[in-house]
N, CA, C and O atoms as a Tripos MOL2 file, in Angstrom:
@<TRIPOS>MOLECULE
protein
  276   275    69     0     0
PROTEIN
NO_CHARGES

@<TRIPOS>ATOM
      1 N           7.2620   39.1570  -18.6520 N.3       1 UNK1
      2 CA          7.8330   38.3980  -17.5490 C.3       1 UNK1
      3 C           9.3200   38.7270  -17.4170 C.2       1 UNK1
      4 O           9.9870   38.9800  -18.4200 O.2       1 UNK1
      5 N           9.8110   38.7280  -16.2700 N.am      2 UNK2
      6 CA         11.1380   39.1520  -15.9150 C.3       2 UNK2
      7 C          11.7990   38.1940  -16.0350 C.2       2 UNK2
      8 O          11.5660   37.1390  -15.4460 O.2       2 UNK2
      9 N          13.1970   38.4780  -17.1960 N.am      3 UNK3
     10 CA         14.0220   37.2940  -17.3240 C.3       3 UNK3
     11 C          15.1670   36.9260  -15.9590 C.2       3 UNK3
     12 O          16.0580   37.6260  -15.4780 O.2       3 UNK3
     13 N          14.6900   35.5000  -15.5960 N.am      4 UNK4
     14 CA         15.5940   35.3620  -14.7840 C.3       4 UNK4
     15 C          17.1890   34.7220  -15.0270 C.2       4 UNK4
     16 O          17.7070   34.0570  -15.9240 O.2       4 UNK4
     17 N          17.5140   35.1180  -14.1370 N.am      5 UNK5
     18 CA         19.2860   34.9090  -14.2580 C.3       5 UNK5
     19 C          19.9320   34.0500  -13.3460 C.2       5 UNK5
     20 O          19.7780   34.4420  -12.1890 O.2       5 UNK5
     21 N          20.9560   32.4730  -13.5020 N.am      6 UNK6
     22 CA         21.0290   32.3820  -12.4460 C.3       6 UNK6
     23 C          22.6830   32.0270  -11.9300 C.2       6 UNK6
     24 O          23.4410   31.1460  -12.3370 O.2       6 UNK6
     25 N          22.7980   32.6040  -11.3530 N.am      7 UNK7
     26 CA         24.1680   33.1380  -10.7810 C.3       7 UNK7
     27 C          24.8360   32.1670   -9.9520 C.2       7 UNK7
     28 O          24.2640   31.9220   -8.8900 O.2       7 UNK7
     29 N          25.6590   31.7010  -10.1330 N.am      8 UNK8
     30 CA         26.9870   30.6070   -9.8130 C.3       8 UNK8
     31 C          26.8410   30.3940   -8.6980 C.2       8 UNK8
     32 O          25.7850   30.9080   -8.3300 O.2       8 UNK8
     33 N          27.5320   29.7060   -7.6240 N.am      9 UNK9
     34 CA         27.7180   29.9640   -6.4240 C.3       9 UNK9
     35 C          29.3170   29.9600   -6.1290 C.2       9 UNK9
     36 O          29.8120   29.7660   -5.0190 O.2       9 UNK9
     37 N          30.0780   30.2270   -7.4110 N.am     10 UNK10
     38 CA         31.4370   30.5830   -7.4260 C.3      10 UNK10
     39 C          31.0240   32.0530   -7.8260 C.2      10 UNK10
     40 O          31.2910   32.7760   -6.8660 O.2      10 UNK10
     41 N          30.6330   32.5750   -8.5700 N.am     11 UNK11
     42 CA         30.2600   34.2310   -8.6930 C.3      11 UNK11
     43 C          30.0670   34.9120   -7.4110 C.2      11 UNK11
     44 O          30.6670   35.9230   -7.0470 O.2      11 UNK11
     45 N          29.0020   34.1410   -6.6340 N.am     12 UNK12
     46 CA         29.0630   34.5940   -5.4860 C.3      12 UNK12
     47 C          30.1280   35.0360   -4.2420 C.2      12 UNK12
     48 O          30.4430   36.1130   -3.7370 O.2      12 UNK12
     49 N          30.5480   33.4880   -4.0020 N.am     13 UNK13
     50 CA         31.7410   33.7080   -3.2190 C.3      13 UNK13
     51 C          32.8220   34.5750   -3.8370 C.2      13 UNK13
     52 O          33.3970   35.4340   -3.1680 O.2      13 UNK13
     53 N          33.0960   34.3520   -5.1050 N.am     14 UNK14
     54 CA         33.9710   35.8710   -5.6590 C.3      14 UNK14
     55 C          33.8440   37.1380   -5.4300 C.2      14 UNK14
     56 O          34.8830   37.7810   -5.2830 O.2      14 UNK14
     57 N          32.5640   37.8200   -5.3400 N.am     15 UNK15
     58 CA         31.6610   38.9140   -5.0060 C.3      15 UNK15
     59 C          31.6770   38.8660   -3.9690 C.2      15 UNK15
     60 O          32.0330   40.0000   -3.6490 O.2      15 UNK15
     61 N          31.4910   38.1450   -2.8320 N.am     16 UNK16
     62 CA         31.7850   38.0170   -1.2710 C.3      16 UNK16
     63 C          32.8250   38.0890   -0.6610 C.2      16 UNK16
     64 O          32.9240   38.4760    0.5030 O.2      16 UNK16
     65 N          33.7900   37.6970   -1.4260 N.am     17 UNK17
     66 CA         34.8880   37.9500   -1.1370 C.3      17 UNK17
     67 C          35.4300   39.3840   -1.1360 C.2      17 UNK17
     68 O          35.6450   40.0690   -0.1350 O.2      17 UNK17
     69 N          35.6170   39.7270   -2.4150 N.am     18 UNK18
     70 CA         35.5720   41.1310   -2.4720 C.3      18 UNK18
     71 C          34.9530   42.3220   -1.6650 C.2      18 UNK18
     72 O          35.4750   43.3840   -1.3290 O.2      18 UNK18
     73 N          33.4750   41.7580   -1.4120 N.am     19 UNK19
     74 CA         33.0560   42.6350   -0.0390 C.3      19 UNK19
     75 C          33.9010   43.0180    1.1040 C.2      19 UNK19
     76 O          34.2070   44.1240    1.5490 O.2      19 UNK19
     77 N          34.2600   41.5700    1.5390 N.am     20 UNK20
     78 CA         34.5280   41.6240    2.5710 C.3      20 UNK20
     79 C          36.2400   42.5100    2.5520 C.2      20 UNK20
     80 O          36.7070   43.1800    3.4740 O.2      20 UNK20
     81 N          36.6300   42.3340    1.7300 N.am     21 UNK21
     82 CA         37.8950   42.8940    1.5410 C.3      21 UNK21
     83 C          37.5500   44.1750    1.3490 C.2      21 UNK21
     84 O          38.6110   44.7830    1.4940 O.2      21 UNK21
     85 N          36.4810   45.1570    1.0470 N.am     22 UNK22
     86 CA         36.0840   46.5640    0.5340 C.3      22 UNK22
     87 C          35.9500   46.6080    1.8510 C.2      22 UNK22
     88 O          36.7060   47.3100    2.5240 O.2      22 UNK22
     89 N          35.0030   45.8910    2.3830 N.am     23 UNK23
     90 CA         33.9990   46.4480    3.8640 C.3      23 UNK23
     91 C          34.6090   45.9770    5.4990 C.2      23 UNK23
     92 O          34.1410   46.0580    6.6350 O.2      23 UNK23
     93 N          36.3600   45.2680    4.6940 N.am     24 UNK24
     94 CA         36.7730   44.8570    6.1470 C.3      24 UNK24
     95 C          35.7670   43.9930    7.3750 C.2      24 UNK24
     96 O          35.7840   44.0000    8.6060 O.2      24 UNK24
     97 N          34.9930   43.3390    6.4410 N.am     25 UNK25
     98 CA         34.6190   41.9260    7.3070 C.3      25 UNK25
     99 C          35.0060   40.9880    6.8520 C.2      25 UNK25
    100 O          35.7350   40.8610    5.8670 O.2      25 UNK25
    101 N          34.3590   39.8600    7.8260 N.am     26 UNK26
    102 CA         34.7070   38.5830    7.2140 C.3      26 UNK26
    103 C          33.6910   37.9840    6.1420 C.2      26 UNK26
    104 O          32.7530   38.7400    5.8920 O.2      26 UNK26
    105 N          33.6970   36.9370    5.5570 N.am     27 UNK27
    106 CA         33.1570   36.5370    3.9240 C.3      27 UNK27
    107 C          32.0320   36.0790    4.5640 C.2      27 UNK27
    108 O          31.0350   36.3670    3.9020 O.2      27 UNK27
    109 N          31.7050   35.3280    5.8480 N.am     28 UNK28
    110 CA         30.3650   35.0130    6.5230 C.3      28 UNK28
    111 C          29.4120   36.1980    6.3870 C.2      28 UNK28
    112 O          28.2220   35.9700    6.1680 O.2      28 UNK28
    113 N          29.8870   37.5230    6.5100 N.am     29 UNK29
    114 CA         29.0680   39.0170    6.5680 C.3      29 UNK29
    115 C          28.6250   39.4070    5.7750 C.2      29 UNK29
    116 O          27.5860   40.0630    5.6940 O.2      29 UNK29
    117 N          29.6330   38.9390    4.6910 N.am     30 UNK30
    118 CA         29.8230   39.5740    3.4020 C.3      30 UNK30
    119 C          28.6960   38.6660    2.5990 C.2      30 UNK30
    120 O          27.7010   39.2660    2.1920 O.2      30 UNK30
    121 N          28.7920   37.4670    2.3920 N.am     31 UNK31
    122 CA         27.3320   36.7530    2.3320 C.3      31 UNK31
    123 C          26.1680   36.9990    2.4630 C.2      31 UNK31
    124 O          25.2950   37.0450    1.5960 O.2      31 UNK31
    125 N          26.0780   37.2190    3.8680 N.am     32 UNK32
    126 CA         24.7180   37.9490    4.6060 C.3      32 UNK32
    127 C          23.9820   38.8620    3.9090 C.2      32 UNK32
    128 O          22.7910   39.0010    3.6310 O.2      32 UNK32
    129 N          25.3970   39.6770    3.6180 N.am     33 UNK33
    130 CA         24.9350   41.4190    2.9420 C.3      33 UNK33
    131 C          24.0090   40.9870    1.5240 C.2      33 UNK33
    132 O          22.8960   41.4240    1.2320 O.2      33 UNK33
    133 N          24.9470   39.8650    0.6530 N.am     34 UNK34
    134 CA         24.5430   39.7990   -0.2260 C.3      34 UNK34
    135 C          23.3410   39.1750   -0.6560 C.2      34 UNK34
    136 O          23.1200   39.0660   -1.8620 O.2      34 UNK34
    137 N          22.3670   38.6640    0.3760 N.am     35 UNK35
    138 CA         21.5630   37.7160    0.1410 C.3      35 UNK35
    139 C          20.2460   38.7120    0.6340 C.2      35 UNK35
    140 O          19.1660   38.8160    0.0540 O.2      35 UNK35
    141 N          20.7830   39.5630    2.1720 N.am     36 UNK36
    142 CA         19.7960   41.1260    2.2750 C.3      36 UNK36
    143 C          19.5140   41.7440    0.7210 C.2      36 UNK36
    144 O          18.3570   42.0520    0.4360 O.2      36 UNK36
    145 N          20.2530   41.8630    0.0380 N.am     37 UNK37
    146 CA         20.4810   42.8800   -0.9980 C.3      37 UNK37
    147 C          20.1160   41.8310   -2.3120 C.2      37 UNK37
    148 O          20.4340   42.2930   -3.4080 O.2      37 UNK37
    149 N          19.5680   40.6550   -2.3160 N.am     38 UNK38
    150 CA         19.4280   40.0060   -3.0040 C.3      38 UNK38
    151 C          19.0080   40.8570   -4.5420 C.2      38 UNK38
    152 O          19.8600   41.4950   -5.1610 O.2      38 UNK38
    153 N          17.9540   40.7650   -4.8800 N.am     39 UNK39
    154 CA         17.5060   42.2930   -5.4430 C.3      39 UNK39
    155 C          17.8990   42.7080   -6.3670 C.2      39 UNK39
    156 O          17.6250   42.5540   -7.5570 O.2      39 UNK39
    157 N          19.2230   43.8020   -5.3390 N.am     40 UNK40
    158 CA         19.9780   44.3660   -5.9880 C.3      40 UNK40
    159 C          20.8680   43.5680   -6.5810 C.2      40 UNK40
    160 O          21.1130   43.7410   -7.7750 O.2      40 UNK40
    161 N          21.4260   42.6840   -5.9370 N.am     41 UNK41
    162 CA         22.8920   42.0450   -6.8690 C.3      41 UNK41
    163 C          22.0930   41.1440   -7.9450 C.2      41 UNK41
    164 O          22.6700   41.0610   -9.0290 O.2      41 UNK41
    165 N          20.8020   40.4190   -7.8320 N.am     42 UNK42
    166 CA         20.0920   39.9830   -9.2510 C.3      42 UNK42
    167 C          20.4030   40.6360  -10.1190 C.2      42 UNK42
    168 O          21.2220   40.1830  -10.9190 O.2      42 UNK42
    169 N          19.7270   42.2980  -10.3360 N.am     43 UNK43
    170 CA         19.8040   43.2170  -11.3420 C.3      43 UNK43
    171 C          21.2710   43.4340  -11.3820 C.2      43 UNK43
    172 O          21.6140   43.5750  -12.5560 O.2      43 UNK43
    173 N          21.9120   43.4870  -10.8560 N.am     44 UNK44
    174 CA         23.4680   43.8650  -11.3350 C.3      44 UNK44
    175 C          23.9360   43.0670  -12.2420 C.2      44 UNK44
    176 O          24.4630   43.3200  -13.3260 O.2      44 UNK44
    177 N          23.6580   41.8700  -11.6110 N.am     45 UNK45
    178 CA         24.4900   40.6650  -12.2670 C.3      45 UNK45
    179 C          23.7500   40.3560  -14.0230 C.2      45 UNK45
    180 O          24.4520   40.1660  -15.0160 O.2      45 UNK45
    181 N          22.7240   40.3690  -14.0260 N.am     46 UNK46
    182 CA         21.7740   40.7070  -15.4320 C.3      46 UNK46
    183 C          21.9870   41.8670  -16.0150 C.2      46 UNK46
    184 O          21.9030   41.9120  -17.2420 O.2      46 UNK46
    185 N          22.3030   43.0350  -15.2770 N.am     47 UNK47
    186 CA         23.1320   44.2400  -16.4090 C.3      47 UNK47
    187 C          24.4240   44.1180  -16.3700 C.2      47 UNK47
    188 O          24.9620   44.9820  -17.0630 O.2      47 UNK47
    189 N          25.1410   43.4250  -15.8650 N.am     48 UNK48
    190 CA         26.8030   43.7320  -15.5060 C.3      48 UNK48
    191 C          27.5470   42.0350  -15.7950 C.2      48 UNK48
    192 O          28.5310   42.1320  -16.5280 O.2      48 UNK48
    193 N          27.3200   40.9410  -15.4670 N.am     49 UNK49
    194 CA         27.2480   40.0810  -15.7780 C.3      49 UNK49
    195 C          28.8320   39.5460  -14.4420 C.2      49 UNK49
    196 O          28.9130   38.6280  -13.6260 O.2      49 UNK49
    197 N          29.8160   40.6770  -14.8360 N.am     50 UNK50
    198 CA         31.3510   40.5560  -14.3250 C.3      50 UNK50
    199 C          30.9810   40.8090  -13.2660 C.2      50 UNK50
    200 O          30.0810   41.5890  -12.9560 O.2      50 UNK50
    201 N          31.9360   39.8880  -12.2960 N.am     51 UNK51
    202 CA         31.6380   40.1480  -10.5490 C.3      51 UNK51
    203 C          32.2450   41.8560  -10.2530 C.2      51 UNK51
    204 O          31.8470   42.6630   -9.4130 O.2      51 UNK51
    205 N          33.1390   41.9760  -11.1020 N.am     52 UNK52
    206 CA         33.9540   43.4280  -10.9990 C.3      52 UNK52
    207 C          33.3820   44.5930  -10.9080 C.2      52 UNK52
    208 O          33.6800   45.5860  -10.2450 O.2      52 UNK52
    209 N          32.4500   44.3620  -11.7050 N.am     53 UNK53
    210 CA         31.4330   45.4400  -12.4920 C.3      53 UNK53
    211 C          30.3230   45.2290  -11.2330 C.2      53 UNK53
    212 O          29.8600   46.0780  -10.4720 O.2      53 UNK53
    213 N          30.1110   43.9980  -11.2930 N.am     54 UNK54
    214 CA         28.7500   44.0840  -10.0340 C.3      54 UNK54
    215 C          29.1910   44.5770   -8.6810 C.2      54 UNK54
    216 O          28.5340   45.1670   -7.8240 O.2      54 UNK54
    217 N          30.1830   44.2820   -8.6820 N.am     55 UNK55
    218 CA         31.1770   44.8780   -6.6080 C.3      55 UNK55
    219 C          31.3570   46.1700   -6.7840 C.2      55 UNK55
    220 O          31.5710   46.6590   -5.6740 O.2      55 UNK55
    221 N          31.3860   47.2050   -7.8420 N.am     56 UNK56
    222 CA         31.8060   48.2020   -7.9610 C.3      56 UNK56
    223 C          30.7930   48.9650   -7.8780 C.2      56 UNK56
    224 O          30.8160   50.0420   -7.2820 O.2      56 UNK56
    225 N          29.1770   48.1970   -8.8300 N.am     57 UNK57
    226 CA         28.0950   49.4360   -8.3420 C.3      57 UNK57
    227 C          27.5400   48.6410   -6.9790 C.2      57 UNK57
    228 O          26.5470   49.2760   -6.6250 O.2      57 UNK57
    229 N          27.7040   47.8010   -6.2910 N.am     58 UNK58
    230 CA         26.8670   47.0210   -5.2880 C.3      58 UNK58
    231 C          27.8730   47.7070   -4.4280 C.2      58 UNK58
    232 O          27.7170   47.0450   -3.4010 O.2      58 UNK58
    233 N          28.7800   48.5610   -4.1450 N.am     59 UNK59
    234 CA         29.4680   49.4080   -3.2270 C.3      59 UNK59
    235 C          28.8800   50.5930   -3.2900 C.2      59 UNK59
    236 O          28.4390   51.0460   -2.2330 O.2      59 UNK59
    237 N          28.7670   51.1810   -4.2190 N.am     60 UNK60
    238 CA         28.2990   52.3530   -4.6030 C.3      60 UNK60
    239 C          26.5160   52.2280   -4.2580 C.2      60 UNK60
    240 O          25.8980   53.2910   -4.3100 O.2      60 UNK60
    241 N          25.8680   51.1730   -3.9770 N.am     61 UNK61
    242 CA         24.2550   51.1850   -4.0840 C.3      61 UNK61
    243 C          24.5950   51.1130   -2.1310 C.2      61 UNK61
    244 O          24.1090   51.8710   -1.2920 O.2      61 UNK61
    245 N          25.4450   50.0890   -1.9180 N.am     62 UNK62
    246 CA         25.4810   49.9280   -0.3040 C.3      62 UNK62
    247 C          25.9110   51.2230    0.2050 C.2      62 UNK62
    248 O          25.4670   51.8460    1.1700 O.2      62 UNK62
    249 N          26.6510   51.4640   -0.4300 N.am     63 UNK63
    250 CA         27.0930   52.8840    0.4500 C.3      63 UNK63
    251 C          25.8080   54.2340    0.5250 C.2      63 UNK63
    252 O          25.5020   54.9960    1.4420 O.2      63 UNK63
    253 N          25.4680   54.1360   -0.3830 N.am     64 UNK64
    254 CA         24.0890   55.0660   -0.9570 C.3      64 UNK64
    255 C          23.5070   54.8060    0.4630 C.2      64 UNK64
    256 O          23.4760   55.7300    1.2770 O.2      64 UNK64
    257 N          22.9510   53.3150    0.8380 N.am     65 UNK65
    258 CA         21.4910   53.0270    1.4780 C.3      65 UNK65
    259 C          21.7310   52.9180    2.8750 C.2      65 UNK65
    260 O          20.9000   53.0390    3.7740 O.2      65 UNK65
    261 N          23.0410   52.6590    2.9800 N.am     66 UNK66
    262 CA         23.5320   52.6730    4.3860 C.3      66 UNK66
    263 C          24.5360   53.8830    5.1560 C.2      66 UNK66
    264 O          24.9680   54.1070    6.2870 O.2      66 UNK66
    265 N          24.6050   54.4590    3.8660 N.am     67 UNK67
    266 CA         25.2230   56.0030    4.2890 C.3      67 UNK67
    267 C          26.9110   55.3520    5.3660 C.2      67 UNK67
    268 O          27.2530   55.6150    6.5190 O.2      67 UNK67
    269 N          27.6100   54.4110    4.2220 N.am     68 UNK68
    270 CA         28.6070   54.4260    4.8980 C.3      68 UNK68
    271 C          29.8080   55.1870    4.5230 C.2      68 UNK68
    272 O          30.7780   55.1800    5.2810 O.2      68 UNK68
    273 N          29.8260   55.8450    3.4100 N.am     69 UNK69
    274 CA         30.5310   56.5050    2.4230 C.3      69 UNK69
    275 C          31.1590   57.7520    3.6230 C.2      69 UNK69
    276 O          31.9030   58.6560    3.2420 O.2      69 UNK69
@<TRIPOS>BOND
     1     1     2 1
     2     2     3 1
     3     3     4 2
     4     3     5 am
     5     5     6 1
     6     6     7 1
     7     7     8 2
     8     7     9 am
     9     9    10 1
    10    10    11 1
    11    11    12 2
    12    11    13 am
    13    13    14 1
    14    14    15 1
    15    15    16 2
    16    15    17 am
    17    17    18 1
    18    18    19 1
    19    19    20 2
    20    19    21 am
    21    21    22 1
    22    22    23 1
    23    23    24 2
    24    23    25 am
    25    25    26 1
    26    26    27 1
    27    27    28 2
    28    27    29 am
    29    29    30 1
    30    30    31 1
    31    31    32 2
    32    31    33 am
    33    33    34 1
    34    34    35 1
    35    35    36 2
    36    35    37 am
    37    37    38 1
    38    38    39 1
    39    39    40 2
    40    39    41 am
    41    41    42 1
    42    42    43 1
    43    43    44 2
    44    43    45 am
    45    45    46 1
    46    46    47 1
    47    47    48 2
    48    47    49 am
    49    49    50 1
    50    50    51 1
    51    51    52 2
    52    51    53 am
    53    53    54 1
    54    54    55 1
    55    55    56 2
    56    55    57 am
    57    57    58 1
    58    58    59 1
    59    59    60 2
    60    59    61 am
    61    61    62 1
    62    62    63 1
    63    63    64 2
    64    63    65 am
    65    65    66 1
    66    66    67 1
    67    67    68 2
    68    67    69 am
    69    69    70 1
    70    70    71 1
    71    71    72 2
    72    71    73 am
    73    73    74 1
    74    74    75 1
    75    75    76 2
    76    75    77 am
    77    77    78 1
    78    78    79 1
    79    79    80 2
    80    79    81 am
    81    81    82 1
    82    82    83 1
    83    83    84 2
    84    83    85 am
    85    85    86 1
    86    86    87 1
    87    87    88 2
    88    87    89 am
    89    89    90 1
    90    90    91 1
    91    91    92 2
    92    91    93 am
    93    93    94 1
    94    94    95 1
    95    95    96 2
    96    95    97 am
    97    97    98 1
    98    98    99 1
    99    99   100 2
   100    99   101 am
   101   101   102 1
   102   102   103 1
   103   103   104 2
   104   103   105 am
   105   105   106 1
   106   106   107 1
   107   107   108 2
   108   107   109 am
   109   109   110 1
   110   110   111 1
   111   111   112 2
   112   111   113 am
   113   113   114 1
   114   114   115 1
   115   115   116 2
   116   115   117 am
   117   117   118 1
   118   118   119 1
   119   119   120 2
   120   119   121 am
   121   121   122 1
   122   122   123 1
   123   123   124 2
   124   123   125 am
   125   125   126 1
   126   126   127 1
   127   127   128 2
   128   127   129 am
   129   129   130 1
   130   130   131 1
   131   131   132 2
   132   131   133 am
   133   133   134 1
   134   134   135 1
   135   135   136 2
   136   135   137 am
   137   137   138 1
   138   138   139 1
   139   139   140 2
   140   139   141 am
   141   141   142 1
   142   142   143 1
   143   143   144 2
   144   143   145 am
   145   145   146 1
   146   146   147 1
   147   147   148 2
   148   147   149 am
   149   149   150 1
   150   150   151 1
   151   151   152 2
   152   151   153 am
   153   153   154 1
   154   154   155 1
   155   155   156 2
   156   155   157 am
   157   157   158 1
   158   158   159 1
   159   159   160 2
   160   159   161 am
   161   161   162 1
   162   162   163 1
   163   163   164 2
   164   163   165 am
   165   165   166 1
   166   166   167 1
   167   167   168 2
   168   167   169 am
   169   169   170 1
   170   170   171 1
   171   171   172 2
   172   171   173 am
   173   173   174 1
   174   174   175 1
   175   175   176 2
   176   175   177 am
   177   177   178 1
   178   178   179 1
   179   179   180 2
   180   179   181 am
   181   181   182 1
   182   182   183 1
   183   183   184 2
   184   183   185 am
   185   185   186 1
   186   186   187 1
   187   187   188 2
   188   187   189 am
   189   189   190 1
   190   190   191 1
   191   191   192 2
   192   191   193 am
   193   193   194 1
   194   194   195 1
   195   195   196 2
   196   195   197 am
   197   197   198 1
   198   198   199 1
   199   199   200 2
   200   199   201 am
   201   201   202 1
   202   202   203 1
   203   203   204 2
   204   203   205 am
   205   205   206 1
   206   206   207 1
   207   207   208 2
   208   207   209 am
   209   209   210 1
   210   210   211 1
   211   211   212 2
   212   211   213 am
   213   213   214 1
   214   214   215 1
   215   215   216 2
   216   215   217 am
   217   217   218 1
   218   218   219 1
   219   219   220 2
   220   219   221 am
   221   221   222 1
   222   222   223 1
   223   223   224 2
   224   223   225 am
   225   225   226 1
   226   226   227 1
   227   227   228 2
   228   227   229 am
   229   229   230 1
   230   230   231 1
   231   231   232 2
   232   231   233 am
   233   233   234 1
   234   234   235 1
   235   235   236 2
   236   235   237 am
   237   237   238 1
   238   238   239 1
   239   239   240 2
   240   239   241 am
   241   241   242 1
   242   242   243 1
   243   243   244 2
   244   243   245 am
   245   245   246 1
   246   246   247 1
   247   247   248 2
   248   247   249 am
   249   249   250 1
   250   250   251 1
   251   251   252 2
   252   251   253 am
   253   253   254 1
   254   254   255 1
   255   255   256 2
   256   255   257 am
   257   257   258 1
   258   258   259 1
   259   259   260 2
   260   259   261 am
   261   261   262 1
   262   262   263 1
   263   263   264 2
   264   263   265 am
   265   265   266 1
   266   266   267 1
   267   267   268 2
   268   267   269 am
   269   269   270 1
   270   270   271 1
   271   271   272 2
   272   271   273 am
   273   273   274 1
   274   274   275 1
   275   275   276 2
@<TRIPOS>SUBSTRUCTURE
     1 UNK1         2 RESIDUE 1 A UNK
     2 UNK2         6 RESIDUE 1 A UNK
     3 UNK3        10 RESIDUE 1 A UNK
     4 UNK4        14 RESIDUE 1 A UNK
     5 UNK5        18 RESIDUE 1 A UNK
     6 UNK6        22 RESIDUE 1 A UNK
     7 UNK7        26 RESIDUE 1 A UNK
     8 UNK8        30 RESIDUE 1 A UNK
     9 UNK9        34 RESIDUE 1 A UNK
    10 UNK10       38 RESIDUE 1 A UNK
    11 UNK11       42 RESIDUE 1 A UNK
    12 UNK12       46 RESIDUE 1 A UNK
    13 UNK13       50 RESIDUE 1 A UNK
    14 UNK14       54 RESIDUE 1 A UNK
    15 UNK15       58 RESIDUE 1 A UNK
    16 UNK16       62 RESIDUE 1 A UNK
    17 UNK17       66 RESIDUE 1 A UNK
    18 UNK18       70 RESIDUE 1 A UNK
    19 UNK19       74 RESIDUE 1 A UNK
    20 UNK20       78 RESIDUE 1 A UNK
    21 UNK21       82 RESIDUE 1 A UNK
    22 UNK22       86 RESIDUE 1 A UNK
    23 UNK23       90 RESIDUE 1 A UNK
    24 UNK24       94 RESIDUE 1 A UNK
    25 UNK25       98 RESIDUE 1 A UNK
    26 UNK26      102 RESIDUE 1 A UNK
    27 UNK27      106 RESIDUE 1 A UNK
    28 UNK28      110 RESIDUE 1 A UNK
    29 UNK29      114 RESIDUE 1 A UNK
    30 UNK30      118 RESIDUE 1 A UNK
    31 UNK31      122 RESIDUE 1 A UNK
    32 UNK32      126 RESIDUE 1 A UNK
    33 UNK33      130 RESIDUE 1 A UNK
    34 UNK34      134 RESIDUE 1 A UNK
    35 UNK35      138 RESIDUE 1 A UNK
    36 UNK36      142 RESIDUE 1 A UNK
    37 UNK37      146 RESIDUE 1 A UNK
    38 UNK38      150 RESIDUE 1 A UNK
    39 UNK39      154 RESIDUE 1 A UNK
    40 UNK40      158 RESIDUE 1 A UNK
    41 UNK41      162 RESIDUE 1 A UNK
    42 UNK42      166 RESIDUE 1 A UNK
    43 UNK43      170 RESIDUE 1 A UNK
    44 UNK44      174 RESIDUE 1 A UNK
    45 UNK45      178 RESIDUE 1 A UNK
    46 UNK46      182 RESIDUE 1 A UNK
    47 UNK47      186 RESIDUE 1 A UNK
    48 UNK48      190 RESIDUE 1 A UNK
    49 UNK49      194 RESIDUE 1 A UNK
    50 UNK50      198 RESIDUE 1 A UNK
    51 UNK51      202 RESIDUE 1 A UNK
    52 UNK52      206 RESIDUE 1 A UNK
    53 UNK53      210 RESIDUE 1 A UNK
    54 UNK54      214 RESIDUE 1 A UNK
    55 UNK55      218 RESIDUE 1 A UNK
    56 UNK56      222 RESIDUE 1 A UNK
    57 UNK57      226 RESIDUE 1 A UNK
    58 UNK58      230 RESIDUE 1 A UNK
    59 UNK59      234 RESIDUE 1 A UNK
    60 UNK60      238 RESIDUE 1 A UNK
    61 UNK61      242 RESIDUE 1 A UNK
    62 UNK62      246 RESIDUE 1 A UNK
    63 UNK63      250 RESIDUE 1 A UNK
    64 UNK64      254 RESIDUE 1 A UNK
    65 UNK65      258 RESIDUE 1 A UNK
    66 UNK66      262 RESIDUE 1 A UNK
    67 UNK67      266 RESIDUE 1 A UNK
    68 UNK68      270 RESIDUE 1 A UNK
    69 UNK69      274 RESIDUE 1 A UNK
């Protein structure tokens, strides 16, 4: 069974924040993204734990899938 993890809703908005400051939107978008990508930022946050660490590959996975790079 997959261990679940469960993630702040201050982690979040920290991580949202940061989006939006990488991706030049606003933190409403930046939300959005993160809840599309749910998923992915689960597994980040369970290997990476630090919002730092998770914004850094969750840029690098967004940029991958959306070819904004």
């Amino acid at each position: 069974m997959k261990d679940e993890i469960l993630i702040s809703d201050k982690k979040i908005a920290k991580l949202a924040k940061r989006l939006a400051k990488t991706f030049s939107i606003d933190e409403e978008e930046a939300i959005s993204t993160i809840y599309e990508e749910w998923d992915m930022v689960e597994q980040l946050f369970h290997a990476h734990t630090k919002v730092k660490a998770v914004h850094s590959h969750l840029i690098e996975e967004v940029n991958y899938l959306y070819r904004i790079a």
